[in-house]
N, C-alpha and C positions, 0 to 999 in steps of 0.2 A: 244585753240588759242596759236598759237609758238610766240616766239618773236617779230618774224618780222610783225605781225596784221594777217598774213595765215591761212586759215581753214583747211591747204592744212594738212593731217593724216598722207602720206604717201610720202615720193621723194624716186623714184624708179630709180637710174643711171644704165648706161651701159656703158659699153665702149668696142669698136672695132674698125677693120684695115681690110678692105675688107672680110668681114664677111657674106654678099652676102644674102643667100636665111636663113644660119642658124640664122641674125638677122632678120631677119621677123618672125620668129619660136619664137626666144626668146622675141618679142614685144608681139607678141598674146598670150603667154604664161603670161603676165606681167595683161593685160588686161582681163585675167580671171579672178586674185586674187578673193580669197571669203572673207568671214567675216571681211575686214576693214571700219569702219564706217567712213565717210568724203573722201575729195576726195582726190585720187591720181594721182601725175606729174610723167610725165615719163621723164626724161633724157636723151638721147644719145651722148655721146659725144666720136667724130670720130678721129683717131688720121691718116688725111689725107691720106683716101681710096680714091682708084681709080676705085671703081666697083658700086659707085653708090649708097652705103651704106646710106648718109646720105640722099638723096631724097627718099631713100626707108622708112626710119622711121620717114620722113617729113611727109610722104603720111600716116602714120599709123599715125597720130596726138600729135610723139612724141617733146618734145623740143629739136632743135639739136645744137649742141654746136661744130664746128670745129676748132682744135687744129694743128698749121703747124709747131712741136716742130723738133728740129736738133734732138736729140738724144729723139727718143721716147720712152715711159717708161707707163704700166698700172698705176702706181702711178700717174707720171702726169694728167691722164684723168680722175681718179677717184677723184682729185684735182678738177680741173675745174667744174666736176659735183657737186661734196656735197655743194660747193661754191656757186653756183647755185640755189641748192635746195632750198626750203621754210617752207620745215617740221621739226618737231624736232628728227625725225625719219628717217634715211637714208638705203634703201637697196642698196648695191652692188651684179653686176652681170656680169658676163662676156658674150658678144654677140652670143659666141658658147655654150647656154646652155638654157635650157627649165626649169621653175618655176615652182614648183607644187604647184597648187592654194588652198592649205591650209597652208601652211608652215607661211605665216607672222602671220595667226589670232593664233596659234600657238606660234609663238617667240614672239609676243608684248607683253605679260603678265610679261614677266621675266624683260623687261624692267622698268616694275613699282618700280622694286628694283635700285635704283641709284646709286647703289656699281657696278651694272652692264651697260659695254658699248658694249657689242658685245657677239647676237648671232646668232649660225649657226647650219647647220642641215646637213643631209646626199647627200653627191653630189657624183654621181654613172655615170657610164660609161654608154650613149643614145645604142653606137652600141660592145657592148662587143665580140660579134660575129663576127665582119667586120675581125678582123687581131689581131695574138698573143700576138701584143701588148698592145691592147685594153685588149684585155681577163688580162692580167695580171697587166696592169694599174690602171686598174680597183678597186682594190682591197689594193692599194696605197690611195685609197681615202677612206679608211671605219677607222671610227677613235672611240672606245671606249665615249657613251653618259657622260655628268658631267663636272665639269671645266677643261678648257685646257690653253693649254699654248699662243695659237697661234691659227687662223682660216684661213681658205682660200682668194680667191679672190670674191668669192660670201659668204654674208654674211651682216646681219641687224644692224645697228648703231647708238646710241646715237649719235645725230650732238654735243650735249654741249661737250661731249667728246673727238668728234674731234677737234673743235675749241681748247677744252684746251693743245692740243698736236702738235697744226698746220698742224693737216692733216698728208698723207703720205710722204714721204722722195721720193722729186721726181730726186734725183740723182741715187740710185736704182735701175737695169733695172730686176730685181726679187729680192721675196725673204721682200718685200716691205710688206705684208700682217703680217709674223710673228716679224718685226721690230717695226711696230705701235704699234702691241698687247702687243710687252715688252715694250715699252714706256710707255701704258696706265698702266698693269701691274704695275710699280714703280711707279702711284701714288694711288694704292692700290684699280683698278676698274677690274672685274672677266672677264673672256670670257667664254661662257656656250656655250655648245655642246648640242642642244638636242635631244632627239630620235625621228626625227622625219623627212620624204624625203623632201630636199630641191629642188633640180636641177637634172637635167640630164644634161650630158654634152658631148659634142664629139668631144673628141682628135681627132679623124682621123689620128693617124700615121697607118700609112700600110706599112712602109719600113724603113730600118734599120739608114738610114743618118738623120732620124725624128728623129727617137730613142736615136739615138747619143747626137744631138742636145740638144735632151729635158735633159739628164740627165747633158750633160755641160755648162747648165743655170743653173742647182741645184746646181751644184761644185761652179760654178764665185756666187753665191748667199751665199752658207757656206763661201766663204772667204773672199766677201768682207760683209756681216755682222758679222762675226766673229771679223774682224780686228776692227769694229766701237766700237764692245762692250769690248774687249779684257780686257780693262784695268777699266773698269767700275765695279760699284757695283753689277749689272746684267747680265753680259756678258749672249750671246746665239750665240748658234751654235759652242763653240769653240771648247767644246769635240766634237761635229759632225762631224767637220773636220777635229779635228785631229785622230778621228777613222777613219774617211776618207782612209786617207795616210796611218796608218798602214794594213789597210785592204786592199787596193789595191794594196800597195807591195806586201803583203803576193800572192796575187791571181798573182801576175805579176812571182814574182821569183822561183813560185810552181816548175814551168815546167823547167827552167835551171837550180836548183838545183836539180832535180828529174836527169837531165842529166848526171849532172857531177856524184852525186853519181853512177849512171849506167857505169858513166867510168874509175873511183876508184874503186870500186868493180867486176869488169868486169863482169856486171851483166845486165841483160834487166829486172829482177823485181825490181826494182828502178823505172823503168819509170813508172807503174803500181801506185807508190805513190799518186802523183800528180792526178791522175784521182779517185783514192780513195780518197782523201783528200775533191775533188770539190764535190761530190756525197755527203759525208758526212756532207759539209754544206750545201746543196742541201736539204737533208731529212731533217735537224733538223730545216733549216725554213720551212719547209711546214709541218711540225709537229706543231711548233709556233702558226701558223697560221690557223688553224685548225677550231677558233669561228667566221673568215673570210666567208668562203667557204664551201661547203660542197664535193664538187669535187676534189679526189685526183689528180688529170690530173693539174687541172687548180692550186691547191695548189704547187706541184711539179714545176709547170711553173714560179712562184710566185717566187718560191725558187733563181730557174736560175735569172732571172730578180735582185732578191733584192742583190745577189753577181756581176755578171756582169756588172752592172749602174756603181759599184764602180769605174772601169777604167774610163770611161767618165768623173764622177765627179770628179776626179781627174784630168784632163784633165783642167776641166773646173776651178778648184783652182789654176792649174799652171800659168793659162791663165790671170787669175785677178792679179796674182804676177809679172806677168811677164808685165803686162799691166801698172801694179802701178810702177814697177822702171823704167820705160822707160815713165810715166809720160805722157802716154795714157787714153782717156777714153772708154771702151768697148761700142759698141756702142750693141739694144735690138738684143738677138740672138732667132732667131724665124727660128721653126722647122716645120710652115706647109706651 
């Protein structure tokens, strides 16, 4: 029995924005769960779709919760949900993603230990094959089993835990997942990783203005929680970002100074630098990365990917700074 008199085992949220036929996918997938004894609430709460979303998980028997926020935010909606709930036990999951129906009977045992408020498990790419991106996204989300530092947006929750930290930061519009984690973190509560498939999920980017997007949400996310923690006993993300900017200059001024030297030395193998340069860090992530993948193709691709974001997120740093002194607020930057 939870606090509030509920028998309820299990509050299962979701949260989506015209999420269409993939949250039906992910409601049925919710409604498989195996081994949880007592019953389980489903949550959905919509952060005002126009496609019909929330009659759609009306009709699957879920509770639907509509939010008609100015500046929308997954923090806000996974707010309104856990608030919601009635368990003592809270799953997050995102609308674009399929549950694999062992994963909670799996994670609740870890919970028995009250040092721990949050675990998660393996969220893997549904169509890895659709588009390059996919292929090599993919593989962004494979994280070493054991304590971490941070978890995703899908992932299982002690509710006391959240109440004693109030929830997510729903100013935020990313980046909101591994900001709670360090907050729970400083008051000395674990996040465990375990080996074990949690979700499928699908991006669906198929073209490059996705691509963009999605990595200068990760840049406005290193810089504006960098700045929150900066000056704090815990600070995160600050080295992130500031490898950031060294590294994406580096990749920026390869090629101009590959030029100039070609025009000092009057020489064309100078320009030949810069494409030896990019190759060389090319191989040694895909070397790195090697207990990822077993595919040199797709390792290789990994490589390009994990130097190239740089520019975007960078991009997407300048953007939060440039946002913050002109005393703007970014509003959610959404890439599908």
């Amino acid at each position: 029995m939870n606090p509030n008199g509920s028998s309820v085992a299990l509050s299962v949220v979701i949260i989506g924005r015209n999420e269409g036929s993939r949250l039906v996918r992910c409601l049925r997938s919710v409604q498989a769960i195996r081994g949880v004894r007592g019953t389980i609430e489903i949550i959905y709460v919509d952060s005002d779709s126009k496609d019909g979303s929330a009659e759609r998980a009306r009709g699957l028997g879920a509770q639907v919760i509509v939010v008609h926020p100015q500046r929308p935010s997954a923090a806000l909606g996974r707010n309104a949900g856990w608030r919601a709930a009635k368990a003592p036990v809270v799953l997050f999951l995102d609308g674009d993603t399929i549950l694999d129906p062992d994963f909670v009977a799996s994670a609740l045992p870890l919970l028995k230990d009250p040092n721990v408020a949050v675990v998660w498990g393996h969220r893997r790419e549904l169509h890895p094959e659709a588009s390059i991106y996919n292929r090599v996204l993919d593989l962004d989300w494979i994280y070493p089993p054991g304590p971490s530092a941070f978890c995703g947006g899908d992932a299982l929750m002690r509710r006391a835990a959240l109440e004693e930290v109030n929830g997510f930061d729903e100013s935020l519009i990313a980046g909101e997942e591994p900001e709670l984690c360090q907050r729970l973190r400083t008051l000395n509560y674990r996040i465990e990783h375990i080996d074990q498939p949690m979700t499928l999920h699908d991006l669906a980017i198929t073209r490059w203005e996705q691509y963009w997007r999605r990595a200068e949400r990760a840049g406005h996310a290193y810089a504006e929680v960098a700045a929150r923690f900066r000056n704090s006993d815990y600070p995160l993300w600050s080295a992130e970002a500031r490898r950031n900017w060294i590294h994406a200059a580096i990749l920026i001024l390869a090629i101009p100074g590959g030029i100039a030297a070609a025009v000092v030395l009057e020489s064309l193998w100078p320009l030949l630098l810069p494409i030896a340069f990019y190759l060389a860090l090319i191989v040694r992530t895909a070397r790195r990365v090697e207990w990822k993948d077993p595919s040199p193709v797709t390792r290789l691709l990994y490589g390009v990917h994990s130097h190239l974001q740089q520019i975007p997120i960078l991009f997407g740093q300048l953007g939060f700074y440039r946002d913050r002194r002109a005393g703007r607020r970014r509003r959610l930057i959404e890439y599908k």
